[in-house]
Structures are given as C-alpha cells and as structure tokens.
C-alpha positions in Angstrom: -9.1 77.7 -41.1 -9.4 80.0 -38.1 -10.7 78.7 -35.2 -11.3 80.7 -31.6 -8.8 79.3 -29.4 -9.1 77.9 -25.8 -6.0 79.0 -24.1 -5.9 83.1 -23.7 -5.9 85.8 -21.1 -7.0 89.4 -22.6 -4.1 92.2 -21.6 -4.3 95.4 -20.7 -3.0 97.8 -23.3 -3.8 97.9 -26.8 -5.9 94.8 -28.1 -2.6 92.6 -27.0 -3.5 89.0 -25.7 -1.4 86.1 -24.1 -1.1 82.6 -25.1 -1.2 80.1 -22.2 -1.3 77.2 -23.9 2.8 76.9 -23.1 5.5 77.8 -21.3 6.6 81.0 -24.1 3.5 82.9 -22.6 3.5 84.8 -26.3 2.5 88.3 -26.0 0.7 89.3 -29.6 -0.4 92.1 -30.2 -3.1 92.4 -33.3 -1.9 91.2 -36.4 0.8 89.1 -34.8 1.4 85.1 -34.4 2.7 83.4 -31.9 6.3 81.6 -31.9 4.3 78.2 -33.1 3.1 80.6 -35.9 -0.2 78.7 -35.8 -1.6 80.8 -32.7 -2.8 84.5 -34.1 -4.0 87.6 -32.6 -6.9 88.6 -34.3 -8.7 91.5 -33.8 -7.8 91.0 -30.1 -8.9 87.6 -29.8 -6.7 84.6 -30.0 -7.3 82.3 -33.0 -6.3 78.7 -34.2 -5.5 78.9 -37.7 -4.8 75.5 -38.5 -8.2 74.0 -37.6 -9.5 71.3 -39.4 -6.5 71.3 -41.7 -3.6 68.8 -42.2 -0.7 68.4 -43.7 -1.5 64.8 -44.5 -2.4 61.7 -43.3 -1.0 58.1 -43.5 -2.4 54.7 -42.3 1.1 53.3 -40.2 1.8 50.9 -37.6 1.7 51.7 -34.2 4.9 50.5 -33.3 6.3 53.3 -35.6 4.7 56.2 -32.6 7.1 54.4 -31.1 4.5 52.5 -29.0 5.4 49.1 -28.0 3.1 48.1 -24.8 0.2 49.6 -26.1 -1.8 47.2 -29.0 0.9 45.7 -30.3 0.7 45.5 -34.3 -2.1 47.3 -34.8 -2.8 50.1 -37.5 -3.4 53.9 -36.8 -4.2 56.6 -38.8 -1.4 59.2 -38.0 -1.8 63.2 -39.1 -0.6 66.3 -38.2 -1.3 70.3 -39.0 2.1 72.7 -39.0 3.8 74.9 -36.7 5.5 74.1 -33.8 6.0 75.3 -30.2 10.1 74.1 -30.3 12.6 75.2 -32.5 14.6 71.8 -32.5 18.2 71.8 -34.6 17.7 68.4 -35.4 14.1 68.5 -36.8 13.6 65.0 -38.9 9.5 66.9 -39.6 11.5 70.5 -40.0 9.4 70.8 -43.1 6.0 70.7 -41.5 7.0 72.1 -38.3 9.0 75.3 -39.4 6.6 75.7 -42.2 5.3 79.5 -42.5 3.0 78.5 -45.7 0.0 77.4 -45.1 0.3 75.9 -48.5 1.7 72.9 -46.7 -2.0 72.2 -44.8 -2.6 70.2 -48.1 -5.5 68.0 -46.8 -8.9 69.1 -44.8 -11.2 67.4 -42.5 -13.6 67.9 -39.5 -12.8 65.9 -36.2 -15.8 63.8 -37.2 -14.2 62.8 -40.7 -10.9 61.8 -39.5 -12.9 59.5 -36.8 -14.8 58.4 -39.7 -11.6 57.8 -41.8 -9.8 56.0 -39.3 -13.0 53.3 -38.6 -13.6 52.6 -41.5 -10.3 51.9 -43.0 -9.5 49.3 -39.7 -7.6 51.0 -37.7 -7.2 51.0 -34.1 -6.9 54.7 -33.3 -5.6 57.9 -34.4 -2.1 59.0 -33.7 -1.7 62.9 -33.3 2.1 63.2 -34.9 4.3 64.8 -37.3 4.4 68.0 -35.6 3.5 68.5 -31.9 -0.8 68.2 -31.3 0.0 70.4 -28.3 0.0 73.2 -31.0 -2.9 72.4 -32.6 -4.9 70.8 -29.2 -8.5 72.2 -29.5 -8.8 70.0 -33.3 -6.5 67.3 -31.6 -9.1 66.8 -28.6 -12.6 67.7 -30.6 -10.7 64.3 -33.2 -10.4 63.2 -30.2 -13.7 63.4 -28.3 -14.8 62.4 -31.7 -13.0 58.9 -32.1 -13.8 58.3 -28.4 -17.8 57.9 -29.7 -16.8 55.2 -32.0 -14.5 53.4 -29.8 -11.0 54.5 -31.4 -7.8 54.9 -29.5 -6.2 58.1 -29.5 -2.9 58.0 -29.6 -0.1 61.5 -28.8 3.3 61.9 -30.0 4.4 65.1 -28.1 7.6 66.8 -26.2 5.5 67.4 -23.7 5.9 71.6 -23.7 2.9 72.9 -22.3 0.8 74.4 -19.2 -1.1 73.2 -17.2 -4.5 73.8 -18.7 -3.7 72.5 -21.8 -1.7 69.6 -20.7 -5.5 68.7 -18.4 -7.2 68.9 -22.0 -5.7 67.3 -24.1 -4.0 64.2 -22.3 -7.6 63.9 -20.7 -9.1 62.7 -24.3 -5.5 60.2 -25.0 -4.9 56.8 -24.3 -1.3 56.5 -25.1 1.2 59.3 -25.2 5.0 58.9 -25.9 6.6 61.8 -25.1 9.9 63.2 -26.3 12.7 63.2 -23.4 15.0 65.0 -25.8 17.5 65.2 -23.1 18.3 65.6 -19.6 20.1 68.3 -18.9 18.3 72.4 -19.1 21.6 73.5 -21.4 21.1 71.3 -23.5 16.9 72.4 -24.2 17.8 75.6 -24.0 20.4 75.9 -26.9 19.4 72.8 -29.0 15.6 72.9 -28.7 15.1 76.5 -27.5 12.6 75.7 -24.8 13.0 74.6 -21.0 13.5 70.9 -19.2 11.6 71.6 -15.9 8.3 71.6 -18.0 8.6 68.5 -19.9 9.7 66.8 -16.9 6.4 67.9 -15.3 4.4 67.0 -17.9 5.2 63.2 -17.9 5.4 63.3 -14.3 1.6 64.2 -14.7 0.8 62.1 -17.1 2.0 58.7 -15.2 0.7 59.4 -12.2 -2.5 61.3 -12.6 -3.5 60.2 -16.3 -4.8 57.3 -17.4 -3.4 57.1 -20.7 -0.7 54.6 -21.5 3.0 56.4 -21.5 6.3 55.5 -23.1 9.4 57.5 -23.2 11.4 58.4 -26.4 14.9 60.1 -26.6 16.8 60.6 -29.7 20.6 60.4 -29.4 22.7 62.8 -31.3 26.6 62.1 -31.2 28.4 64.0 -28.9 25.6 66.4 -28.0 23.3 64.2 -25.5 24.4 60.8 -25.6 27.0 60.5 -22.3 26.8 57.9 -20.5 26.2 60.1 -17.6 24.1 62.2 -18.9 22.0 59.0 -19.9 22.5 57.1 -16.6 20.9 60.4 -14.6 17.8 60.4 -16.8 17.1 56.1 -16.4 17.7 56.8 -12.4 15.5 59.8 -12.7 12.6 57.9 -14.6 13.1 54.2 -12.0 12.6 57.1 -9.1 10.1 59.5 -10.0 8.1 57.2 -12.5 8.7 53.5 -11.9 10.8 50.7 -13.7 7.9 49.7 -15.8 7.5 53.0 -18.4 9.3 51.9 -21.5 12.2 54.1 -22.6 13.4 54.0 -26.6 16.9 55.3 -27.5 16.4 55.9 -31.6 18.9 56.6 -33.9 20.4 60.6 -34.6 20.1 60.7 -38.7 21.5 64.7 -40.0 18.7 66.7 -40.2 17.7 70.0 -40.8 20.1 73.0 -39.2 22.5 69.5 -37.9 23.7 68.0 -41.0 27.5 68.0 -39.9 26.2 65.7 -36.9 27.3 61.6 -38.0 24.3 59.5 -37.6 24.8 57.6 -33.6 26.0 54.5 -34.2 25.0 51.1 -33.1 27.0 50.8 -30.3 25.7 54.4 -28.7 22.0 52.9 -28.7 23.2 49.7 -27.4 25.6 51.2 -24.3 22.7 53.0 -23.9 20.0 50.3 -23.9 22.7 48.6 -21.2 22.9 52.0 -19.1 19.5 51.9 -19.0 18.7 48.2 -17.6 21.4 49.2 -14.9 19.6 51.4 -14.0 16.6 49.3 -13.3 14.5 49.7 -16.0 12.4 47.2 -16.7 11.5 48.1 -20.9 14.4 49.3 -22.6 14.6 49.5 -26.6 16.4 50.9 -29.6 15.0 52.6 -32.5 16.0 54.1 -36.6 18.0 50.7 -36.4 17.7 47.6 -37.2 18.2 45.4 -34.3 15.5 42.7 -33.2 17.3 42.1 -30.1 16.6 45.5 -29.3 13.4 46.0 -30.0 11.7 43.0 -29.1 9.7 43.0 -25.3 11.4 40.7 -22.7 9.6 39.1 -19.3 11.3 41.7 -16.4 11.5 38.4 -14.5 12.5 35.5 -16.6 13.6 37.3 -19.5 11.4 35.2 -22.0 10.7 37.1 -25.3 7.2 37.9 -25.4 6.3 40.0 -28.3 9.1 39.5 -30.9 9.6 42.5 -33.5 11.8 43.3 -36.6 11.5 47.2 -37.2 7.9 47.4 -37.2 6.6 43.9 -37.9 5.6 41.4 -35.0 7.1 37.9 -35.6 6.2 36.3 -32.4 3.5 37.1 -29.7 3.4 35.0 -26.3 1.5 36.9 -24.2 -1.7 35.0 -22.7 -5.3 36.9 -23.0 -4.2 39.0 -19.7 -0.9 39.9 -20.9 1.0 37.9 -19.1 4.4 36.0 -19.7 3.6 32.5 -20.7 6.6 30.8 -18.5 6.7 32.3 -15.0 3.4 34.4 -15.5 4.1 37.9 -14.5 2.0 40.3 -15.9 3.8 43.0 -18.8 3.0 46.2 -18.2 1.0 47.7 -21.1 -2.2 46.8 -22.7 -2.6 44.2 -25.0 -4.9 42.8 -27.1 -6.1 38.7 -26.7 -3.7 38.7 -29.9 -1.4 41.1 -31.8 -2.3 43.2 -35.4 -0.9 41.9 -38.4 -0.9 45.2 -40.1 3.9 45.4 -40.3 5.3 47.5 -41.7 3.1 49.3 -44.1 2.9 53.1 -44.8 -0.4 54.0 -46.8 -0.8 57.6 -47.3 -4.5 58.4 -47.9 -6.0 61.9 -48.8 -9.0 62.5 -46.8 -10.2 65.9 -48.9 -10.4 63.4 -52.3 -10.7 59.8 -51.0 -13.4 59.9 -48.2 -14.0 56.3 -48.5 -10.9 54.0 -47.4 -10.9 50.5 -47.8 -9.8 48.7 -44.9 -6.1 47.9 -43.9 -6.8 44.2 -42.4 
C-alpha cells in the first residue's frame, strides 16, 4: 500500500521530486518510480508503495543473518517487501528484489502485527532481510520502533547503500546490522552491482563507530571476479584499521545465480585461503559461510584460541562462554553480546503467513 515517504526534496520544474533516501538521487517526474521501483512520484509527492506489505515471512535462526556474536542460537522472525536499490548480477533473492509485480507482496501486516507475531511465536527479534530494508525503511523503522516496546531485537541485513538521513533512521532503531562488503574495489560495484564503494564504506564506518547496534561484515566470493588474494588482503587491513580487529567478517560461498549462472560455485579452498588472509591480517573473528565447515564457523578465544561457541551450519553444539561473555580458560572477554546461555532453536526454517495465521505457536 502507498505510504508518504520520508526522504524527498520537491524540484523546480514540473511536479518532479528527488529521492534522497540513496546515493541514485532519482529524479521522478509524476507517474514515474524510482530505480528500487518501490519509491513513486505521485502527484508530485514521493510515496512508499510497499508499506505494510511483504513478500513473506519465515521464523529462522539467527545465525543464518549471518550473525554470530550477537544471541547466539536464538530465533528471529525474518521478512522482507520487494524492490531493490542494487542491481546485483549475482542476486541469490533476484526474484523478490527485481520483482516489478506487486503480486509478489503475498502477505500484509502493520508494524504492530509483525512485533506481535514475532513475541508471540518466541523469537528474539526481527530480522529486516530478503531484499534490502534500506528500500523499504519508513515500515522497517515504524516494525522497528514497534518491536522496541515489547523488548524485541531488531536485526538489518543491508549493503549498506544509502544517505545520510536515512542511514541516521534507520540504524538508529537496529541492534545488529551485517552489512554486505560485496567487494573492495569501485570497478568492481560499479559493473557487478551497479552502485558505488565509497558509500558503503561510509556507512559501516558510521555504524561502528557512532551506532550502537552490533555489526558484522559479510562478503560473498564469486570465482575469479572478487576473490584475489589481494583484493581480499586490502579489505581485512582496511577493516583492522579503520574498524578494529574485533568486527566479525564472513566469506560465504558464490552458488550461480540469477544473470551469473556460467560463474562455478567458490570452492572450499577460496573461503578457507580467505579465512587465513584474513587472520593475517589481524582479524580477530573470521568465518566461512554456504559451506559446511565447523571449523570455520565455530567462534574461537582471540587469545588462547579455545572454542567457545561451537556451530555446524546453523546449529550450536557447544557454548562456553561464562554469564559475561567471557572465554572460560584465560577469561578475555568476546566481543559481541551474548546471552547467560545460547538458543536452541538450529537449524529450522518455519515459514508462517501473518495475513491467515495471526496466532503463531511458539518456536521454543
């Protein structure tokens, strides 16, 4: 459903109006949507059309965001809307986030209904995922506002392309973000995701050191596109400097997707040269994702190396960490936050329909 929109400037000539919610600055005149296609001009004001509708939601683990460091093995309820302010190649959502039919906005709820949802089916939070919530912010941060009054996490799964306005807004109402490094070079965003590095690069420098959510890093490697060594080794010194050894980084599996189907899947070895580069570098959390590999994704002590939380895909098979999150042997503290104890929710996926089933039995 249409829904005024926050992030607008009025131009001069002829009813046209300017998106500021990111970098593309769209220029619409009446009649037209934005490059997200979510964002309209209508009747000279800019309009949300996506409000309120979803195109689904699931109960998943946490761990799945990814988000290791932040509640481990707990449940959240994840949804999205359509549209998208990127035009990655590689798009494993390509069906919701290239959608032009709002057929695909299957489900419906108010902010207060997916708070509602989400308590009372036992989860910890909401995740804001599938496609990016940056396009669909003002229902991401009124869900959000929302959850906040009944003591719910929220939880955003973004790339991280957007202004500074919106970026304020929204990552004001989250307590954990991961964002999507897709790369580190400006070639390679400009021809494989069709937006800009600079941004991105501003946005989670923002975000972990004036925010106060929770931040991990997540960059997909795609065989012989972004996944050289140096190319690798520049981002892991770039995040040690300008962010600190402790923000988690997860290297995840390429799968063919979408407009890159001739791409091979990244092999084993890429994520775990990678994982290596990445400790070199001084990192102090490095995983592996889309694999399976419980070396890889299991959280080690920076300074003694024990193995604290111990994880299979999504499923927590050993948690060490004392009530203040703390390695057990030599007592350093693991950056994060943690519960006295982990979830037990694994590795379930429970899609739920919120327009038929308002009442969901809980998931603990």
């Amino acid at each position: 459903m249409n829904r005024p929109a926050r992030y607008w400037r009025s131009l001069d000539d002829e009813g046209r109006v300017q998106c500021t919610l990111c970098p593309r600055a769209c220029r619409l005149r009446p009649g037209q949507r934005g490059y997200c296609f979510v964002r309209a001009n209508q009747d000279g004001r800019l309009v949300l059309t996506t409000y309120g509708l979803s195109s689904g939601f699931c109960i998943d683990p946490i761990e799945k965001k990814p988000l290791n460091h932040f509640l481990p093995g707990s449940a959240v309820l994840s949804f999205g809307t359509a549209g998208c302010n990127l035009g990655c190649k590689y798009c494993q959502n390509w069906d919701i986030s290239t959608s032009r039919e709002m057929e695909r906005l299957s489900d419906a709820a108010s902010p207060g209904e997916v708070a509602r949802a989400a308590e009372s089916s036992g989860c910890a939070g909401v995740a804001y995922t599938y496609n990016d919530p940056i396009v669909f912010a003002e229902y991401a941060i009124d869900t959000a506002l929302a959850c906040r009054e009944r003591g719910l996490a929220n939880i955003a799964v973004t790339a991280g392309y957007v202004c500074p306005e919106g970026r304020r807004d929204l990552f004001s109402v989250m307590d954990a973000v991961n964002v999507d490094l897709k790369g580190f070079s400006n070639d390679f965003y400009r021809t494989v995701t069709g937006a800009e590095l600079q941004p991105v690069l501003d946005t989670i420098m923002w975000l972990v050191h004036e925010a106060d959510a929770w931040v991990e890093l997540t960059t997909l490697l795609i065989p012989g596109t972004n996944d050289a060594s140096s190319d690798i080794r520049a981002m892991c010194r770039w995040i040690v400097g300008e962010l600190g050894p402790d923000v988690p980084l997860h290297f995840t599996a390429f799968h063919p997707a979408h407009r890159m189907l001739d791409v091979p899947a990244t092999p084993s070895r890429t994520l775990a040269r990678a994982r290596l580069i990445g400790y070199e570098a001084g990192l102090h959390y490095v995983y592996t994702g889309n694999v399976h590999d419980p070396a890889g994704q299991t959280t080690h002590c920076p300074t003694c190396s024990t193995p604290v939380v111990a994880r299979d895909r999504y499923t927590i098979d050993a948690y060490l960490l004392d009530e203040h999150g703390c390695c057990p042997v030599c007592g350093t503290r693991i950056a994060g936050r943690f519960g006295e104890r982990a979830g037990d929710f694994g590795s379930h996926r429970i899609p739920i329909r919120l327009s038929s089933h308002r009442d969901v039995g809980s998931v603990q």
